[in-house]
C-alpha positions as CSV (number, residue, x, y, z in Angstrom):
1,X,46.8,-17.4,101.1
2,X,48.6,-19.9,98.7
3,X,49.8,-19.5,95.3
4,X,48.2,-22.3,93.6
5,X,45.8,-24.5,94.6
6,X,45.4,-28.6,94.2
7,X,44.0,-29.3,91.0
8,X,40.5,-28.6,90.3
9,X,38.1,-31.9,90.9
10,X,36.3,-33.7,87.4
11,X,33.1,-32.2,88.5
12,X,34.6,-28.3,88.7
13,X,36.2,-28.7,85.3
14,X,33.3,-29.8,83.7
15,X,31.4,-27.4,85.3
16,X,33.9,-24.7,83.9
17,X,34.0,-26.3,80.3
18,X,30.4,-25.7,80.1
19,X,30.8,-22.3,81.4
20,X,33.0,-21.4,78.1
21,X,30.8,-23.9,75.8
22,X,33.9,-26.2,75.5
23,X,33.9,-30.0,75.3
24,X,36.5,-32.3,77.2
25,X,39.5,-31.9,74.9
26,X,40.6,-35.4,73.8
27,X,44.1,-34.6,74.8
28,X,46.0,-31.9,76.6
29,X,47.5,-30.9,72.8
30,X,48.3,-27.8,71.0
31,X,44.9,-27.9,68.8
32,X,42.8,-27.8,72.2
33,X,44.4,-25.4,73.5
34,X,44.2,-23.3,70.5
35,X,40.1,-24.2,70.9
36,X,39.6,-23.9,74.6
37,X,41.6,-20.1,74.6
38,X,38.9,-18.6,72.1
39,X,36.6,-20.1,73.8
40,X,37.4,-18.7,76.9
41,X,37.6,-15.1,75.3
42,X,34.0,-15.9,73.7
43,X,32.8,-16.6,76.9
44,X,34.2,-14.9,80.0
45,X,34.6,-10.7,79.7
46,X,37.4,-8.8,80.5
47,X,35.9,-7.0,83.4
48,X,36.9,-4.7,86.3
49,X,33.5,-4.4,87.7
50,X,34.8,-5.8,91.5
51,X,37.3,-2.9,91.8
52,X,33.5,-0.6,91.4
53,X,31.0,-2.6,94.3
54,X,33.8,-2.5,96.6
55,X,34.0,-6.4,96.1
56,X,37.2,-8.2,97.2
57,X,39.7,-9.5,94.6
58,X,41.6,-13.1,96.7
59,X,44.3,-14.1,93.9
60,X,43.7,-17.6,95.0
61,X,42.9,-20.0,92.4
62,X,39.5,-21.4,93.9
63,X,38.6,-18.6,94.0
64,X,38.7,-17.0,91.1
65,X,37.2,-20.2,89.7
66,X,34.3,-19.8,92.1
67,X,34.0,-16.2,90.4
68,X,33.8,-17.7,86.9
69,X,31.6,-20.6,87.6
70,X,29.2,-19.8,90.9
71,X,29.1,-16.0,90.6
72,X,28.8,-16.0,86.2
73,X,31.4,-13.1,86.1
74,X,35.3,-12.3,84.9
75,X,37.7,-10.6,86.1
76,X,40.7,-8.6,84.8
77,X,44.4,-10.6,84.3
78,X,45.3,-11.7,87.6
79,X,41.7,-13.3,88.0
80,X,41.1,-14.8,84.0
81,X,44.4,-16.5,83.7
82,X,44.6,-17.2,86.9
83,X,41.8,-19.1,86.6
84,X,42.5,-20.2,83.4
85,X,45.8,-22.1,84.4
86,X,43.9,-24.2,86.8
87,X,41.8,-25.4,84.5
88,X,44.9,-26.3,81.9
89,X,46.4,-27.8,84.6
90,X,43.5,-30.3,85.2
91,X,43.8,-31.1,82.0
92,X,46.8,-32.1,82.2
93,X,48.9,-28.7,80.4
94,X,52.2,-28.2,82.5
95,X,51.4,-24.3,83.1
96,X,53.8,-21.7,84.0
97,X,52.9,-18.1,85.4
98,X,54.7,-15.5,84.6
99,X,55.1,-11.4,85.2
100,X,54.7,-8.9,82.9
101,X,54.9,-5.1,82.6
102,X,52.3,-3.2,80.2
103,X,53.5,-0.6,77.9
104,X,51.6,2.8,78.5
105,X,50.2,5.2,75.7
106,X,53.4,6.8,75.9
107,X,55.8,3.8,75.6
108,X,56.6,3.8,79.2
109,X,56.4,0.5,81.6
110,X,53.9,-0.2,84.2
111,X,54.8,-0.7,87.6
112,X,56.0,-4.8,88.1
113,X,53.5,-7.3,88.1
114,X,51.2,-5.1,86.2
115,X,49.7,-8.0,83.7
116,X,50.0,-12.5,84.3
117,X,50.3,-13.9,81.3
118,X,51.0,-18.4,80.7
119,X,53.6,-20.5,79.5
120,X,52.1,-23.7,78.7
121,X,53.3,-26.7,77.4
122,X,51.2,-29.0,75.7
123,X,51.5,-33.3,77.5
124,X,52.3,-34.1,73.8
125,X,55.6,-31.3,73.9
126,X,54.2,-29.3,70.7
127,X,55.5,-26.4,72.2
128,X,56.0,-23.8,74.3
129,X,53.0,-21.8,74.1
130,X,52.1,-18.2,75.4
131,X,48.3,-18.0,76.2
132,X,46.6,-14.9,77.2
133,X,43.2,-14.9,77.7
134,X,43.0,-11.7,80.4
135,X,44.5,-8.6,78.2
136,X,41.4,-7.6,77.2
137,X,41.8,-7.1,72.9
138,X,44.5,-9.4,72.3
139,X,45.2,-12.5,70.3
140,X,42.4,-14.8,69.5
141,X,44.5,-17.9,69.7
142,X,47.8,-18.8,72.1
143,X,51.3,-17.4,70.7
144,X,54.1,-19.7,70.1
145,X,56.0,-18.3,72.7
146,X,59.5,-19.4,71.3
147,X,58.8,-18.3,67.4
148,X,60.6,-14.5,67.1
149,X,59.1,-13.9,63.7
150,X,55.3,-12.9,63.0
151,X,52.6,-14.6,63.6
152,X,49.1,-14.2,62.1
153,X,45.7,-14.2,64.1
154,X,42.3,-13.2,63.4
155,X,43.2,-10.1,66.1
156,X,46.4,-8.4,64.0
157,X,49.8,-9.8,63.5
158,X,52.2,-10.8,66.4
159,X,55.4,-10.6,67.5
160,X,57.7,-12.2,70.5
161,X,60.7,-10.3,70.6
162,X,63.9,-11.3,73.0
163,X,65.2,-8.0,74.6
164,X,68.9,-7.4,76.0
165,X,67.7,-8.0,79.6
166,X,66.5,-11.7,78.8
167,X,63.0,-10.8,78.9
168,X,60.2,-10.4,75.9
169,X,58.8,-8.0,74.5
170,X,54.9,-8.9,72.8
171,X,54.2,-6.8,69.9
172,X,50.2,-6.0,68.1
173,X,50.9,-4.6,64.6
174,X,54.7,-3.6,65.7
175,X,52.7,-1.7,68.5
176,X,54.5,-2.9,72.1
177,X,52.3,-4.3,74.6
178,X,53.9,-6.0,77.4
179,X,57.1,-7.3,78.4
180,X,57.3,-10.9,79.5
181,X,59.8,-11.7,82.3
182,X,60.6,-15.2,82.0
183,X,61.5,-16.6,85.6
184,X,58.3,-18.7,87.0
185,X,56.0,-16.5,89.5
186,X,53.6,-17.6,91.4
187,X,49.8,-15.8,92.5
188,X,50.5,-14.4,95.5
189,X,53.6,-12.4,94.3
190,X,50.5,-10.5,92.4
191,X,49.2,-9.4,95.3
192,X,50.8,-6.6,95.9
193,X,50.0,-4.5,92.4
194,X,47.2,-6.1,92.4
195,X,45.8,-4.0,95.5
196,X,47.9,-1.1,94.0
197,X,45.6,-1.6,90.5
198,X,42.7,-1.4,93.1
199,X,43.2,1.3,94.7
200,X,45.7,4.0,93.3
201,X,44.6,7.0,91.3
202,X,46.8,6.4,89.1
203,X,45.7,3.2,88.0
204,X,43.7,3.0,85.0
205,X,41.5,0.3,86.4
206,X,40.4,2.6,89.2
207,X,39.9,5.3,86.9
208,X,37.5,3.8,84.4
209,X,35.0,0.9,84.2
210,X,35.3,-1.4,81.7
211,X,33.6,-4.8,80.7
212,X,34.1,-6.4,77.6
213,X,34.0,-9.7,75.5
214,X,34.8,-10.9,72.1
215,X,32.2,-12.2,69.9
216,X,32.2,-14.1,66.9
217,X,32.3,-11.4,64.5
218,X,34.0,-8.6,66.5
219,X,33.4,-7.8,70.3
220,X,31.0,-5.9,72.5
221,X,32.3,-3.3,75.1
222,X,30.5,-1.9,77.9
223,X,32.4,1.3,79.6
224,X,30.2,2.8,81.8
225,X,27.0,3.7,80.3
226,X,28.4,3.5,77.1
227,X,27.8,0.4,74.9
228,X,30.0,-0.3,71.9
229,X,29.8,-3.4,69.4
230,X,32.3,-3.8,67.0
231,X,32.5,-6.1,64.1
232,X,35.1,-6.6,61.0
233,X,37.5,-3.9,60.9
234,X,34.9,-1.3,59.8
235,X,31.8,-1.5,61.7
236,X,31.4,0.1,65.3
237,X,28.1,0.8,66.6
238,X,28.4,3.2,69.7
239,X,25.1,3.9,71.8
240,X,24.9,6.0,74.9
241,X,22.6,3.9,77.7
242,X,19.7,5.0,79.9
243,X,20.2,4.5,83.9
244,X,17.1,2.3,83.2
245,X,19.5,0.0,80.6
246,X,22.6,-0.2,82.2
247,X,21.7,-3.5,84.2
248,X,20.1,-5.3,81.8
249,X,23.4,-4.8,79.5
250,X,25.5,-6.6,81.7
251,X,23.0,-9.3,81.9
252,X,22.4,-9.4,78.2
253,X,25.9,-9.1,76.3
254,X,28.0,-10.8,79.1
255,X,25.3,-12.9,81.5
256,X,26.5,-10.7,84.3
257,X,23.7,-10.5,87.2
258,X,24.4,-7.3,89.4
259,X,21.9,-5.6,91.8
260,X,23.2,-2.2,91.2
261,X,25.1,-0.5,88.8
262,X,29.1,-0.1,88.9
263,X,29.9,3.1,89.1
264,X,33.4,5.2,89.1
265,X,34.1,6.8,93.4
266,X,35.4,9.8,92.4
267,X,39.4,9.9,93.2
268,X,41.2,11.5,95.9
């Protein structure tokens, strides 16, 4: 298993533009970028329904666009930007992957490798940029990855802080969410928590489903049986699902086809 494939053919990126109701961008610049992340996030869900069938996860880049495009589905981090940077790449983005650890309810780091998160530069050098499109609620649009003071976007106001360690911290509303190592990584040096996010009781992707997509006035989250659309910073509509429903949820607010419903194996 490699790293990172060739780049993907004209064909495959068109077919993956259409799949996030993008056009061609008219330059590998920091305004299309901007365009083609939201679009992405509008698009694809933030999803961890594989590690629930019992369905393989290959960190390999055609792959993961063959999940996207052939199968209609998304993925969690590894997966989204994974896939993601191969289509920048095409493009004609100079991409970067890099490691991250996620900051836990109780300010504690995640194992390494725990989130994969982009540093792009645009062909025309307006930047460097820090996109994210596979951290589930995060920023609509890419970060400036070198700015250190805030920055506004439609999801809260962010922050890239330098630590003492030569790493960065990324901040939501001064709450910490990751920090950002900055030496270049590669897919397959993933692999190994991403098997551990499969499979260990202790991760919180094995303990919980999840599947979930912005929209363009809030987002629509699917846990389980349990279907929640938000919009604004107000409203939240929260409906408990029939066994009957649960299938055509996924097909209707995130044109997932399944023949059975996800559920939780109960941990060792």
């Amino acid at each position: 298993m490699t790293g990172r494939s060739g780049p993907l053919g004209p064909a495959r990126v068109d077919a993956y533009l259409r799949r996030i109701g993008a056009e061609r961008p008219p330059a590998a610049d920091a305004e299309s970028l901007r365009a083609l992340h939201l679009r992405h996030q509008l698009a694809v869900p933030f999803e961890n329904l594989s590690i629930h069938l019992g369905q393989d996860i290959a960190l390999e880049e055609s792959a993961l666009v063959d999940k996207i495009l052939r199968d209609g589905r998304g993925g969690f981090c590894y997966e989204l930007n994974g896939a993601f940077a191969g289509l920048l790449r095409a493009l004609g983005y100079e991409v970067t992957t890099l490691a991250a650890r996620v900051f836990g309810a109780d300010g504690e780091l995640g194992p390494p490798y725990d989130h994969l998160a982009l540093r792009v530069m645009p062909a025309d050098g307006s930047g460097p940029w820090l996109a994210d499109v596979g951290f589930g609620r995060h920023s609509h649009y890419p970060l400036r990855y070198d700015a250190r003071g805030e920055q506004r976007d439609p999801a809260g106001v962010f922050r890239v802080e330098e630590t003492p360690d030569g790493d960065l911290d990324i901040l939501r509303n001064d709450a910490p969410q990751y920090r950002l190592e900055q030496r270049p990584r590669e897919l397959r040096d993933f692999e190994a928590t991403c098997w551990w996010q499969r499979t260990s009781p202790k991760s919180h992707f094995r303990q919980s489903l999840v599947c979930s997509r912005l929209t363009g006035t809030g987002r629509v989250t699917l846990s389980g049986r349990v279907l929640v659309l938000t919009t604004g910073e107000d409203g939240r509509e929260q409906r408990q699902l029939g066994e009957d429903e649960v299938l055509a949820a996924y097909r209707e607010h995130f044109g997932i086809v399944l023949d059975r419903e996800p559920v939780v194996a109960p941990l060792p």
